[in-house]
N, C-alpha and C positions, 0 to 999 in steps of 0.2 A: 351774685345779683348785680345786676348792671346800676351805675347813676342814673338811668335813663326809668330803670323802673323805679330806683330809691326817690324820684322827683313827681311820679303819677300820682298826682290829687292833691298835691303839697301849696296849690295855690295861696295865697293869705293874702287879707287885708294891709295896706301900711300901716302901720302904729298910729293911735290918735294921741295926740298930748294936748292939753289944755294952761293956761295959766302962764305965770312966766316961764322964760324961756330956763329950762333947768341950769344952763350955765350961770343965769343972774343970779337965779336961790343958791349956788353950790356955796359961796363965800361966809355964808350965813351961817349953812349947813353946817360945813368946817370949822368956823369958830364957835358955835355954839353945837353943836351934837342933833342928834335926830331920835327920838322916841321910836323903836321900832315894834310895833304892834306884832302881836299872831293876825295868821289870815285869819281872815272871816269869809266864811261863807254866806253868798248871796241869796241861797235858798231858804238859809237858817232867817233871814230878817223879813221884818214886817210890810207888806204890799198890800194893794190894793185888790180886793177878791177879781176873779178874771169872770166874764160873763160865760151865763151856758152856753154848751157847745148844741151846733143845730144836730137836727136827727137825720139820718138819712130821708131823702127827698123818697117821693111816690115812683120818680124817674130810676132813683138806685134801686128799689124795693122790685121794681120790674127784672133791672139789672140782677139783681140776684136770685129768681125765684131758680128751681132747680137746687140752688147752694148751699139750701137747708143743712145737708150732711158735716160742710164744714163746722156749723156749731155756729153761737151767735157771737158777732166781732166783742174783742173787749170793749169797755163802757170805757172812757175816759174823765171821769166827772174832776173839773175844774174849781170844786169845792174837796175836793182830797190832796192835800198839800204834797205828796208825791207825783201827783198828775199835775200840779198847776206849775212845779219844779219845772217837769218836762215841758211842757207848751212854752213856758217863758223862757225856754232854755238856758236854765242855770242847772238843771241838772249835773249831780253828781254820782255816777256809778253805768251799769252795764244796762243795758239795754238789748233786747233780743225780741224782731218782729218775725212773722207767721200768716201763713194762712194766704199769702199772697196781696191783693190789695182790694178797696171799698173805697165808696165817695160819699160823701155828709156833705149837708148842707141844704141850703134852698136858693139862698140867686146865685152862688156862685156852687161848681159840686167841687171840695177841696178834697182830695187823694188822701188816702194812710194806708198803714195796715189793718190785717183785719185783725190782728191779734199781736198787743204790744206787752212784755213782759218786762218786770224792773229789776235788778239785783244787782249783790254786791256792793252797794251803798256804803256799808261802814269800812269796810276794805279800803275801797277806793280813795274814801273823804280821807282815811289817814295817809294816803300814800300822797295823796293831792295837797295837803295841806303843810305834810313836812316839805316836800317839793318846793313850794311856796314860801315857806318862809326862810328856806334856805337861800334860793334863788333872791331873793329881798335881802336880805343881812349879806349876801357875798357883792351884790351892786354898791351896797353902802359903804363896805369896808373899803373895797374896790378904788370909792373916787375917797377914801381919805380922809371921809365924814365919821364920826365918832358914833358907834352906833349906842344909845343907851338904853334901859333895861325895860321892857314894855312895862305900862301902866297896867295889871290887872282893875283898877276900876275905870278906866276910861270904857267909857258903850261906844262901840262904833254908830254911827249916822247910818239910817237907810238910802238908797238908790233911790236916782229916779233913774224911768224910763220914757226913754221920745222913740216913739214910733220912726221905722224909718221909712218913708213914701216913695213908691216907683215899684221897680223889677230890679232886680240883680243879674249880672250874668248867669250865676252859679244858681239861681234859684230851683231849678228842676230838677239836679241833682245834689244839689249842698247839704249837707249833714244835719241841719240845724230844720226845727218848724217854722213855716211860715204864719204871720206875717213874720220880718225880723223886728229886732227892738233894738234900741240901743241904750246902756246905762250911762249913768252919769252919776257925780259924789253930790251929796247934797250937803250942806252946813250944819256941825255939831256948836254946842252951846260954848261960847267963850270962857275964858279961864284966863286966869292974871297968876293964877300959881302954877307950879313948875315948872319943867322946860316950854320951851315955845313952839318946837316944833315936833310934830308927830308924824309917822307915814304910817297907813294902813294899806295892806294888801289886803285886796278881794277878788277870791278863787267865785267867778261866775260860770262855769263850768268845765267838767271836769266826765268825759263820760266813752265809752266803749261801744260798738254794735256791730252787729253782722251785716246781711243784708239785706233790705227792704223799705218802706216808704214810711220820711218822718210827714208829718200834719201842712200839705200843700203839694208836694214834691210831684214835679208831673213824670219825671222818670223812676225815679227814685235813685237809691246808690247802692253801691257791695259794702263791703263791710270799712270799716273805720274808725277814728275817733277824734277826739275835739277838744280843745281846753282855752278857754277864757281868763282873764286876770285884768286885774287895772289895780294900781298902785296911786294913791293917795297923797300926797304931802299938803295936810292941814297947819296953818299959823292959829294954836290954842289964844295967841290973843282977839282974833278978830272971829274965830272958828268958822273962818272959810278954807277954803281949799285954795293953797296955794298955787300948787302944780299939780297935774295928776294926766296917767296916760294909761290908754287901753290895748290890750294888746291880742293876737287870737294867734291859736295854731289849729290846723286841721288835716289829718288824712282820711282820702279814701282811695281804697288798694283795689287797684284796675284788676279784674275778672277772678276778683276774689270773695264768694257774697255768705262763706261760711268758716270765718280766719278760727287760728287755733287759739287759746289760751296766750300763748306765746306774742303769735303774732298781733292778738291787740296788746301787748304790753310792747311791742316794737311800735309800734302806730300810735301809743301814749308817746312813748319816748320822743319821737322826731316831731309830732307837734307840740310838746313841753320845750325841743331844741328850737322852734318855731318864737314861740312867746320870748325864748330866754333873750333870743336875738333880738328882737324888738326891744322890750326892755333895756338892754343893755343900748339899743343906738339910741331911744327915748333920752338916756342918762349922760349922752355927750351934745344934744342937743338946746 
């Protein structure tokens, strides 16, 4: 296989970092150590319920008379925490759509498919999370920082999310539902005891698919996949978030819209190789 096709759909966002500059926190780091959390998954914590989804418009119902035979599209209901994973795209695991494509809505008519199917969830989350926390403990060790032994009673903080306004290039075919969203770390409750600094990783998604239309997509994509992360470093004295940076990887594999077993375990790999890089340039910045 060529470089030329190992690089199709490989686009990515640059790394977002927040807080001070990680070179000012490393000295701190170094002489006093870093609490290294397990990942937490995004899907796993507590949000805000998502509103109902609109029904197909009088204009789609036109659109598909005749189509009776296909069967009726899946229901996506936004009140079943497997469905509101996907919409808000922190999904973790496989993904397989169907049936071609349908449009919901009423002022605007948004694309999917007609039939979205979910699996492989517990699979995945363990592959996704040891990934993770390995990737996190070899950064650390990495610049020289003492990694110490995670707090099992510390709760990770919830996310927020800031909508993100406009169009994207990639919006028509990018892998992800529209609208996008963006997370951010929010403030856990101060603490005067133990160590002082902490970092939590959070796997925000982590997912596989073939090919078809996720929730917007005016093309849609072949098949693919996608993994999210942002890494944390809370000051337990003030329980704000020190430093913290988001990171994405994504493939989607040109005129491929039915990949093997294999091949999306090769399409996890190069955007988990994706994040790592990011990550790692986040860490000398």
């Amino acid at each position: 296989m060529s470089i030329l096709l190992l690089l199709v759909g490989c686009a990515k966002p640059p790394p977002t970092h927040h807080g001070a500059a990680f070179e000012a926190l490393a000295p701190a780091l170094i002489a006093e150590g870093v609490v290294v959390q397990h990942t937490v998954v995004v899907q796993d914590l507590a949000s805000d319920p998502l509103p109902p989804l609109k029904p197909p418009s009088e204009i789609e119902l036109r659109l598909r008379s005749g189509e009776e035979h296909l069967g009726e599209p899946t229901v996506i209901d936004p009140a079943n925490a497997e469905h509101a994973s996907f919409l808000r795209n922190d999904y973790v695991g496989a993904i397989r759509f169907g049936g071609g494509l349908i449009r919901t809505g009423e002022t605007a008519l948004e694309t999917r498919a007609r039939f979205i199917e979910f699996s492989a969830q517990g699979e995945l989350r363990a592959q996704a999370t040891a990934w993770l926390d390995e990737t996190t403990t070899n950064l650390v060790v990495g610049h020289k920082i003492p990694a110490l032994p995670h707090d099992p009673a510390l709760s990770a903080p919830a996310v927020a999310r800031k909508a993100v306004r406009g169009a994207n290039e990639l919006d028509g075919s990018d892998n992800l539902n529209l609208p996008r969203i963006a997370i951010e770390p929010l403030s856990m409750a101060a603490s005067s005891e133990g160590a002082r600094w902490v970092l939590i990783p959070y796997l925000r998604s982590y997912y596989v698919h073939n090919g078809g239309w996720f929730l917007g997509q005016e093309w849609g994509c072949t098949g693919g996949a996608r993994v999210e992360a942002m890494l944390v470093v809370y000051d337990r004295r003030t329980g704000n978030p020190a430093w913290w940076q988001a990171a994405a990887g994504r493939h989607v594999q040109e005129m491929k819209a039915q990949p093997s077993r294999a091949e999306m375990d090769q399409f996890l790999l190069w955007s988990e190789d994706q994040v790592e890089a990011s990550l790692a340039a986040g860490f000398l910045k």
